[in-house]
N, CA and C atoms as an extended XYZ file, in Angstrom:
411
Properties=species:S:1:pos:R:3:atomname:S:1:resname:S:1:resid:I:1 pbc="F F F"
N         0.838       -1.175        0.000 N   UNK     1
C         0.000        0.000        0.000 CA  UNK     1
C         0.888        1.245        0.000 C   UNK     1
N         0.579        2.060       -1.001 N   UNK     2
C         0.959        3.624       -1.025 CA  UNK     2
C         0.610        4.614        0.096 C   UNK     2
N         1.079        5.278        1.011 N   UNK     3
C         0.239        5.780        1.689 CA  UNK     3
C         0.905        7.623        0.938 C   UNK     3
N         0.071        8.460        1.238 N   UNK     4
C         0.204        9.473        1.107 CA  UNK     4
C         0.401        9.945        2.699 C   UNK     4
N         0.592       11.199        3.191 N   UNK     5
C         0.725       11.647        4.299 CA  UNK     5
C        -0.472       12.004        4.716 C   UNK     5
N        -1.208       12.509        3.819 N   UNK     6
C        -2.687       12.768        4.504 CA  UNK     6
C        -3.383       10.960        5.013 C   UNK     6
N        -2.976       10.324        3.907 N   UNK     7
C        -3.516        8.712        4.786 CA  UNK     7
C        -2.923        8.245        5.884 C   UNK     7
N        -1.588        9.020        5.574 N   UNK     8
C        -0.524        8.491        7.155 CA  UNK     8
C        -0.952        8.970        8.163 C   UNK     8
N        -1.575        9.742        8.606 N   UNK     9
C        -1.575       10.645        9.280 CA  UNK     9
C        -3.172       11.016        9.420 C   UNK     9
N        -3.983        9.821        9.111 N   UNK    10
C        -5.186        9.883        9.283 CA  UNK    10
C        -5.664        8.475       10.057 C   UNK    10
N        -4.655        7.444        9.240 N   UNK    11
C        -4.701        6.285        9.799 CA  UNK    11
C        -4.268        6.824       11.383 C   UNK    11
N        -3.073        7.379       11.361 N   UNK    12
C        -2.669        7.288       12.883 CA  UNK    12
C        -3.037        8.155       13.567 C   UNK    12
N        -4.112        8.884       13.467 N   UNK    13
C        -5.561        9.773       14.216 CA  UNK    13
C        -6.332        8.306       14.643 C   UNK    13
N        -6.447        7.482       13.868 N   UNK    14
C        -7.650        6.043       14.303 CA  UNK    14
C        -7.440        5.356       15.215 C   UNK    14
N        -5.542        5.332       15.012 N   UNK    15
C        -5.218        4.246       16.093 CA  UNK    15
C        -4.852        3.573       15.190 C   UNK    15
N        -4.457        3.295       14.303 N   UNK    16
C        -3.675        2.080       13.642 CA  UNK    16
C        -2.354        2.311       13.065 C   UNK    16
N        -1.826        1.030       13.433 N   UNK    17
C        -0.822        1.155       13.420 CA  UNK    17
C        -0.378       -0.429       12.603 C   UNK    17
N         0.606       -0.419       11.363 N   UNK    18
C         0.243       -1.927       10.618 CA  UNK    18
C         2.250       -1.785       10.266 C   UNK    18
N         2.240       -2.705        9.598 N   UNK    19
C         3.634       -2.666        8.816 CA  UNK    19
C         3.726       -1.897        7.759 C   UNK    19
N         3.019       -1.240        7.101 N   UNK    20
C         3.155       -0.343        6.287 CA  UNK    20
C         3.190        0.977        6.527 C   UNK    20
N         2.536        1.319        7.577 N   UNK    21
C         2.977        2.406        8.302 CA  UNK    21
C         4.147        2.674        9.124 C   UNK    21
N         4.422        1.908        9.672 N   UNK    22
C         6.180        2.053       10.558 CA  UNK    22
C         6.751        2.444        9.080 C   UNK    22
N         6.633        1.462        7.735 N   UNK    23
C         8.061        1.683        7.369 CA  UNK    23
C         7.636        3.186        6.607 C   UNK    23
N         6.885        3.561        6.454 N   UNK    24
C         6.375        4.809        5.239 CA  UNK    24
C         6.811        5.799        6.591 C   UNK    24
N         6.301        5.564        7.694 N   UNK    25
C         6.956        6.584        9.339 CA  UNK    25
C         8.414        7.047        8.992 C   UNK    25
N         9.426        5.651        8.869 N   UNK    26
C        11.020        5.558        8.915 CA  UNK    26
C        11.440        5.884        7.884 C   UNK    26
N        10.693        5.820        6.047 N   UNK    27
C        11.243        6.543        5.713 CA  UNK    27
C        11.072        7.724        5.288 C   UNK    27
N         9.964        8.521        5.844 N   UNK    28
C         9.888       10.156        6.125 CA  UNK    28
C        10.823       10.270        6.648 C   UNK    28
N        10.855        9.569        8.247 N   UNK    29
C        12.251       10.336        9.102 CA  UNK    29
C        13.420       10.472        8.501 C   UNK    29
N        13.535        9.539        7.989 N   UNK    30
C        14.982        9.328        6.742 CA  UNK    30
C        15.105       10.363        6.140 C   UNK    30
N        14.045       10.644        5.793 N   UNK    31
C        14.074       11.594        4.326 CA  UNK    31
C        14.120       13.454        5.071 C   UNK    31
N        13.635       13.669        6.513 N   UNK    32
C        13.817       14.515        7.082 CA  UNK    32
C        15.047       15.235        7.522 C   UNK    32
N        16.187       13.530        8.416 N   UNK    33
C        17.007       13.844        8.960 CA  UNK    33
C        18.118       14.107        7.409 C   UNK    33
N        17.961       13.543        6.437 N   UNK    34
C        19.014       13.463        5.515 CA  UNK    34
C        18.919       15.307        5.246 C   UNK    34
N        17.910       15.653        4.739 N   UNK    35
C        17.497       17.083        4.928 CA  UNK    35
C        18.079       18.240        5.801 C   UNK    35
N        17.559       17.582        7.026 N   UNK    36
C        18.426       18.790        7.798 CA  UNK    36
C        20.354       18.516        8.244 C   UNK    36
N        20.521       17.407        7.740 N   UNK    37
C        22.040       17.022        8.183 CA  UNK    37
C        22.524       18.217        6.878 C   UNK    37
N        22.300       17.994        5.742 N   UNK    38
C        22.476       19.160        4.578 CA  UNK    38
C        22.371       20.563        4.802 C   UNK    38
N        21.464       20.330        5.683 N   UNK    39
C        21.574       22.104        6.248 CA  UNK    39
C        21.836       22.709        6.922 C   UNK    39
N        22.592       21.674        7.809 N   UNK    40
C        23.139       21.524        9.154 CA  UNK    40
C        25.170       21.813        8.577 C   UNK    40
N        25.143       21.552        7.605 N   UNK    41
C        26.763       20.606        7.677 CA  UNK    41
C        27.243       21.952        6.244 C   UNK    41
N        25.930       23.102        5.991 N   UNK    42
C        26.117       24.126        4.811 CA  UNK    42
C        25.978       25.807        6.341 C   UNK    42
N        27.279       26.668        5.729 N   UNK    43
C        27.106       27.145        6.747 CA  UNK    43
C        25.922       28.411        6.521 C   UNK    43
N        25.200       29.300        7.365 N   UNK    44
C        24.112       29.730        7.190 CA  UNK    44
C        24.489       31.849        6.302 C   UNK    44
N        23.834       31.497        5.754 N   UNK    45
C        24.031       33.477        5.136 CA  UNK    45
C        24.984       34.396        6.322 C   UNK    45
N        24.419       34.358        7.437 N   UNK    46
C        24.823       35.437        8.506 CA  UNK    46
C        26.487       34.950        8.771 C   UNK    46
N        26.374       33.207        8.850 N   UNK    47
C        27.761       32.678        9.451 CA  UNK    47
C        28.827       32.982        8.344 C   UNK    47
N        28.436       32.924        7.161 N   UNK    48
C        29.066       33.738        5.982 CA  UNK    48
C        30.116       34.589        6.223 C   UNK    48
N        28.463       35.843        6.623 N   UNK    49
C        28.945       37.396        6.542 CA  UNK    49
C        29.896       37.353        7.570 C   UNK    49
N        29.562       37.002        8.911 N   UNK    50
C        30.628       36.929       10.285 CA  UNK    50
C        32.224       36.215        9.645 C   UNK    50
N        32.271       35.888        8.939 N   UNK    51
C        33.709       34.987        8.898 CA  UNK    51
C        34.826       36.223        9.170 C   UNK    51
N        34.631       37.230        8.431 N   UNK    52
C        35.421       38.331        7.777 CA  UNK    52
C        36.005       38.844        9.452 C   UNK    52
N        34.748       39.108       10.095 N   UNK    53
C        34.631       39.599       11.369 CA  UNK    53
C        34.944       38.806       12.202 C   UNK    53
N        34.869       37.734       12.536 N   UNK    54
C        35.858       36.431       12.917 CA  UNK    54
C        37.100       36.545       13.272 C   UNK    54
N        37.350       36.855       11.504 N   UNK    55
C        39.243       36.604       12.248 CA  UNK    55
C        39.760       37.853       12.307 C   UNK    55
N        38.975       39.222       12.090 N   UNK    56
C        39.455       40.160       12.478 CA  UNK    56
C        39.202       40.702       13.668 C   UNK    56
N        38.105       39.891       14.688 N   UNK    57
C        38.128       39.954       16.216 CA  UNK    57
C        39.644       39.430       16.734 C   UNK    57
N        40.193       37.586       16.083 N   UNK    58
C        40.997       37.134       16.597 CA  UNK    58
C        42.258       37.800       16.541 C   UNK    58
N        42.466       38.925       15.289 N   UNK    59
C        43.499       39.399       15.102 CA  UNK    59
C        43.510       40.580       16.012 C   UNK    59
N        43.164       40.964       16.327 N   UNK    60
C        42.532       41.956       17.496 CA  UNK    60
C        43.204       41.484       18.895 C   UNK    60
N        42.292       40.732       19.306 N   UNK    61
C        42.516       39.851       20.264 CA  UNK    61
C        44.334       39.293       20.712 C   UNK    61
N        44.601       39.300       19.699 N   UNK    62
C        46.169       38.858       19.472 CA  UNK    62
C        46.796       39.466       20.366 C   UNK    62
N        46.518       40.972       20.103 N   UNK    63
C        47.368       42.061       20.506 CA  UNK    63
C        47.344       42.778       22.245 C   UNK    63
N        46.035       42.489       22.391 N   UNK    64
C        45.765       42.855       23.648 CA  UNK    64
C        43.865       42.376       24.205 C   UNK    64
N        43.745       41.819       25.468 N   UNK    65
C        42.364       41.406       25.961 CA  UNK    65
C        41.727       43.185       25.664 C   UNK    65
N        40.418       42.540       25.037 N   UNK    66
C        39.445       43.739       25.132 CA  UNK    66
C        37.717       43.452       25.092 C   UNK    66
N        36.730       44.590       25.932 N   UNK    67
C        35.813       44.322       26.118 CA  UNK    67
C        34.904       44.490       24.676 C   UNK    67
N        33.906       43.708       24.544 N   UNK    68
C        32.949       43.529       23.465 CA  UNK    68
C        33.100       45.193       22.919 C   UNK    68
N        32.707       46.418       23.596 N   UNK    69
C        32.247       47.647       23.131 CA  UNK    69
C        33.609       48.389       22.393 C   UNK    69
N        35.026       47.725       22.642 N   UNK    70
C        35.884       48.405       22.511 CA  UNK    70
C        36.251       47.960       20.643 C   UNK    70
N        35.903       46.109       21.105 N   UNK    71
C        36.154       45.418       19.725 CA  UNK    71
C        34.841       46.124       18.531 C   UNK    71
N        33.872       46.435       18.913 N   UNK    72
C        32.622       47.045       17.955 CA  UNK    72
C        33.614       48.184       17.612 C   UNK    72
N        34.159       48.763       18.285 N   UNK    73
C        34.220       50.289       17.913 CA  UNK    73
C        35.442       49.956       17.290 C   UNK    73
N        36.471       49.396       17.486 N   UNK    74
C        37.481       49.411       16.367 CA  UNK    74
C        37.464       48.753       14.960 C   UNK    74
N        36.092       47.424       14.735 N   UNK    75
C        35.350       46.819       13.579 CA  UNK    75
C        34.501       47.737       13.243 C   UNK    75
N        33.759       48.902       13.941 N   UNK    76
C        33.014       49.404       12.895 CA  UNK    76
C        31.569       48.602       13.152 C   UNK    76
N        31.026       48.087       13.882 N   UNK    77
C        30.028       47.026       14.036 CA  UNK    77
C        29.687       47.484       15.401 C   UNK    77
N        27.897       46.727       15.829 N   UNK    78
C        27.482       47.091       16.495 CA  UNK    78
C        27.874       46.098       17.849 C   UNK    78
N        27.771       47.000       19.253 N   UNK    79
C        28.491       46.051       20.310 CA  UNK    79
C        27.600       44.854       20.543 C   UNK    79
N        26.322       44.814       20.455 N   UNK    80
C        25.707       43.707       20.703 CA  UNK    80
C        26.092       42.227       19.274 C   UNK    80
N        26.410       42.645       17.996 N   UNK    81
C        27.173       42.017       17.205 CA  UNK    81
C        28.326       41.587       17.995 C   UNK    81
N        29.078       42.540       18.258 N   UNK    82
C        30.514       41.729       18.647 CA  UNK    82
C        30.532       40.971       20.226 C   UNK    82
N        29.360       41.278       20.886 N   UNK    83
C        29.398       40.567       22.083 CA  UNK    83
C        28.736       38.959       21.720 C   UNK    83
N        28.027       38.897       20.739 N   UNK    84
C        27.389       37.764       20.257 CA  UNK    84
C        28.715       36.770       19.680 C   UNK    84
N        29.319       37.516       18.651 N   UNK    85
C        30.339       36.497       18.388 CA  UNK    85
C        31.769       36.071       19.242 C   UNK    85
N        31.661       37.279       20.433 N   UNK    86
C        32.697       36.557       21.352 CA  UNK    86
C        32.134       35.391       21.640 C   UNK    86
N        30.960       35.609       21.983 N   UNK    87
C        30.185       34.475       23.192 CA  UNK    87
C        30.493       32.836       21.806 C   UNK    87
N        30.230       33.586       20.816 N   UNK    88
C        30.164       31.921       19.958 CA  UNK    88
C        31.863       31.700       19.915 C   UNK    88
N        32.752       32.660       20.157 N   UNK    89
C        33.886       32.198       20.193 CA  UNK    89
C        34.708       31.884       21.108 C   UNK    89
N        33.423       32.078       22.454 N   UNK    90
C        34.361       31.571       23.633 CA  UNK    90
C        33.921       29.975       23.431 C   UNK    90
N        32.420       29.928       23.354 N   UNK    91
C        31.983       28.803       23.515 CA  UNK    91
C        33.054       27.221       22.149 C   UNK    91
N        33.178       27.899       21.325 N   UNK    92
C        34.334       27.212       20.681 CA  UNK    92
C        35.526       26.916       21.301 C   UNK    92
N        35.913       27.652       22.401 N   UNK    93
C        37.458       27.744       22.794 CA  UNK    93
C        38.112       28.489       22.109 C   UNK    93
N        37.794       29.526       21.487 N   UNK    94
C        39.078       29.872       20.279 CA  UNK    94
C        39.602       31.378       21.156 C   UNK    94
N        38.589       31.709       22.283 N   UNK    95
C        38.985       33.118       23.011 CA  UNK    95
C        38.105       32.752       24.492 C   UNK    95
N        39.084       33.660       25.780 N   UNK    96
C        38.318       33.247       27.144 CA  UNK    96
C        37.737       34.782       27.185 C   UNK    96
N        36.574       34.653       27.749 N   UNK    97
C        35.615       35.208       28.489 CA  UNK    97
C        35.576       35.533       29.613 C   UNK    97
N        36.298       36.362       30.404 N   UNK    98
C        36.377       36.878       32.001 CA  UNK    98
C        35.834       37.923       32.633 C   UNK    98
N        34.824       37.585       33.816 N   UNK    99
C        34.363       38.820       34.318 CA  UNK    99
C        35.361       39.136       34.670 C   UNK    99
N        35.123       40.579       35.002 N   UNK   100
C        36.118       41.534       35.575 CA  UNK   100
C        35.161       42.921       36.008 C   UNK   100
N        35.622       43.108       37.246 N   UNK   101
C        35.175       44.428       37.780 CA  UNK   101
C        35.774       45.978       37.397 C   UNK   101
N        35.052       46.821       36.682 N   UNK   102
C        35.864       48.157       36.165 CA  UNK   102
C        35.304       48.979       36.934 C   UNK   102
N        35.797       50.232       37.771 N   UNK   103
C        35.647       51.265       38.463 CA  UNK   103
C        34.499       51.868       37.066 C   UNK   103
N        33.734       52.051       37.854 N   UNK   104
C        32.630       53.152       36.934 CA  UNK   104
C        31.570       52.519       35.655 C   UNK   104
N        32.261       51.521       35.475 N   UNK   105
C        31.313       49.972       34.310 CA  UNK   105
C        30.609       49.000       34.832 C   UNK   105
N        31.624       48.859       36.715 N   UNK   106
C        31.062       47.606       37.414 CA  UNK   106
C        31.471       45.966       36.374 C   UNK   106
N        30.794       44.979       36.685 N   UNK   107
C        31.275       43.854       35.645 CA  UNK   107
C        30.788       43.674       34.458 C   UNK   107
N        32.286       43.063       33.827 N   UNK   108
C        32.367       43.362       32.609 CA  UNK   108
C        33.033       42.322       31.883 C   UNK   108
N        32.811       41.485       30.379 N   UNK   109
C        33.569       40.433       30.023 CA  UNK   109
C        34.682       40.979       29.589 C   UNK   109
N        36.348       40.811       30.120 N   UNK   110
C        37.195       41.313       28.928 CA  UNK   110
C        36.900       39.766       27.923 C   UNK   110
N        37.785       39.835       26.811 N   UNK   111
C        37.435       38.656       26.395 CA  UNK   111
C        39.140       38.715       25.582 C   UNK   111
N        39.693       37.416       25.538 N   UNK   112
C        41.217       37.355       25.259 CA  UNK   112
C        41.351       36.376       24.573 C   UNK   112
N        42.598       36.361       23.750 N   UNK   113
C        42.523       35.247       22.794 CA  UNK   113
C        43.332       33.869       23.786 C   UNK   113
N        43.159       32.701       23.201 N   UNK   114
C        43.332       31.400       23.782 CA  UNK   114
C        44.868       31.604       23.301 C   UNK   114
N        45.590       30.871       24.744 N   UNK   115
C        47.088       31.022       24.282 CA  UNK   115
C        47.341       29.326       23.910 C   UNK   115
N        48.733       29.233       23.792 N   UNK   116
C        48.225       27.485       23.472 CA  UNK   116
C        49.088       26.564       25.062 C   UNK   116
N        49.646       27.485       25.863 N   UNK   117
C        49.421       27.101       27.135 CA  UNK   117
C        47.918       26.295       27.864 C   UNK   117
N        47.229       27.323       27.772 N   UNK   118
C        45.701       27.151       27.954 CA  UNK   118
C        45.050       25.882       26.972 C   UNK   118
N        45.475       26.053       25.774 N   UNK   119
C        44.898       24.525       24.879 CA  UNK   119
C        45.359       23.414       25.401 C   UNK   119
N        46.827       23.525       26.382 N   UNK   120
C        47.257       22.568       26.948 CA  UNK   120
C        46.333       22.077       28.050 C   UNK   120
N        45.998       22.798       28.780 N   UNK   121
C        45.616       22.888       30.137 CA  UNK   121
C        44.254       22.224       30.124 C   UNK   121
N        43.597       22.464       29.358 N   UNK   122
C        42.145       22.313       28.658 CA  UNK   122
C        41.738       20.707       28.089 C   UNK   122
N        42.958       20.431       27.662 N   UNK   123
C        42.842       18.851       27.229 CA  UNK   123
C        42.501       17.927       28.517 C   UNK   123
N        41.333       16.562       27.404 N   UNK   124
C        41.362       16.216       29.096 CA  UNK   124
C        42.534       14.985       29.324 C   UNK   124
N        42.308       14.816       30.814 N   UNK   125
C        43.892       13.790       30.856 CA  UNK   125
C        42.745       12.510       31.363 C   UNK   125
N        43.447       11.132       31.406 N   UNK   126
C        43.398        9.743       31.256 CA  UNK   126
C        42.934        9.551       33.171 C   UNK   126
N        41.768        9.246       33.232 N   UNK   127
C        41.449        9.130       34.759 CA  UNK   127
C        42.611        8.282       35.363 C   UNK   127
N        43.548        6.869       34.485 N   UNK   128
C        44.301        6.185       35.238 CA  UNK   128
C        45.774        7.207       35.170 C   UNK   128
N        45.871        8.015       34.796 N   UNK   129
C        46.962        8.230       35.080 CA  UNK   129
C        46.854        9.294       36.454 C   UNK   129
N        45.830       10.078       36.503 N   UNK   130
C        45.400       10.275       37.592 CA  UNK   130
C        45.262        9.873       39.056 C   UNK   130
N        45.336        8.146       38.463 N   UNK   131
C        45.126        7.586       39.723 CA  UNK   131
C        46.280        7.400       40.296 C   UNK   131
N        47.505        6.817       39.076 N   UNK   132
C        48.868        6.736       38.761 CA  UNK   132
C        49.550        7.791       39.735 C   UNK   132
N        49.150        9.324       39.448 N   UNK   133
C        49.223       10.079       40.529 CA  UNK   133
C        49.101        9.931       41.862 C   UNK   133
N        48.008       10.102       41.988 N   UNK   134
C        47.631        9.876       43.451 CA  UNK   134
C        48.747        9.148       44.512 C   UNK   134
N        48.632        7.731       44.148 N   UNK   135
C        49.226        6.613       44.341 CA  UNK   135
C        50.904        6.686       44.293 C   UNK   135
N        51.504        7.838       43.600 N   UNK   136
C        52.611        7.896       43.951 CA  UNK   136
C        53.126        9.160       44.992 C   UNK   136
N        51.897        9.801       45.415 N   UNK   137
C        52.178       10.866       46.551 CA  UNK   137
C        52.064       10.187       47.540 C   UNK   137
């Protein structure tokens, strides 16, 4: 049996449920997830435009830690833009995110680029060697 979606989906308003329906179910889902993995794995218009702005935050960043409003104003872009893509670039690891208290701002993220000390530090280590530790203090 052929089902269309309006029959799929009318049958399973009734309550029935047969072998021809699971598989016509599994391969919608199929045909859904293959869909969004494609649109998932293509990057989006905006993530595009940000690339440019990306690595000219990181090049930024290079030189000295600075707060979201300072990086807008030397890109030319708005601070809630550049506080958005710190946040997606802390959450990557590629820059840290630190409150910090400023006389007259109160708290505030500076935000700094990742040194590769820190990439060290960040890796995770082997619970037995850990234990390996322990055990020899």
């Amino acid at each position: 049996m052929v089902f269309t979606q309006r029959d799929f989906f009318e049958a399973f308003n009734n309550g029935e449920r047969t072998a021809e329906m699971e598989k016509y179910g599994k391969e919608v889902i199929a045909k859904l997830d293959s869909k969004n993995e494609a649109r998932r794995s293509k990057p989006s218009k905006t993530q595009l435009e940000n690339q440019p702005i990306i690595a000219k935050i990181l090049e930024i960043l290079a030189n000295k830690p600075m707060l979201a409003s300072e990086i807008a104003t030397a890109l030319e872009i708005s601070t809630p833009k550049a506080s958005g893509i710190c946040k997606q670039l802390s959450i990557e690891g590629k820059i840290n995110s630190t409150k910090t208290k400023i006389k007259g701002k109160g708290q505030v993220l500076v935000h700094s680029l990742v040194t590769v000390a820190e990439e060290v530090d960040e890796e995770e280590v082997d619970e037995e060697e850990v234990d390996e530790d322990v055990i020899e203090l």
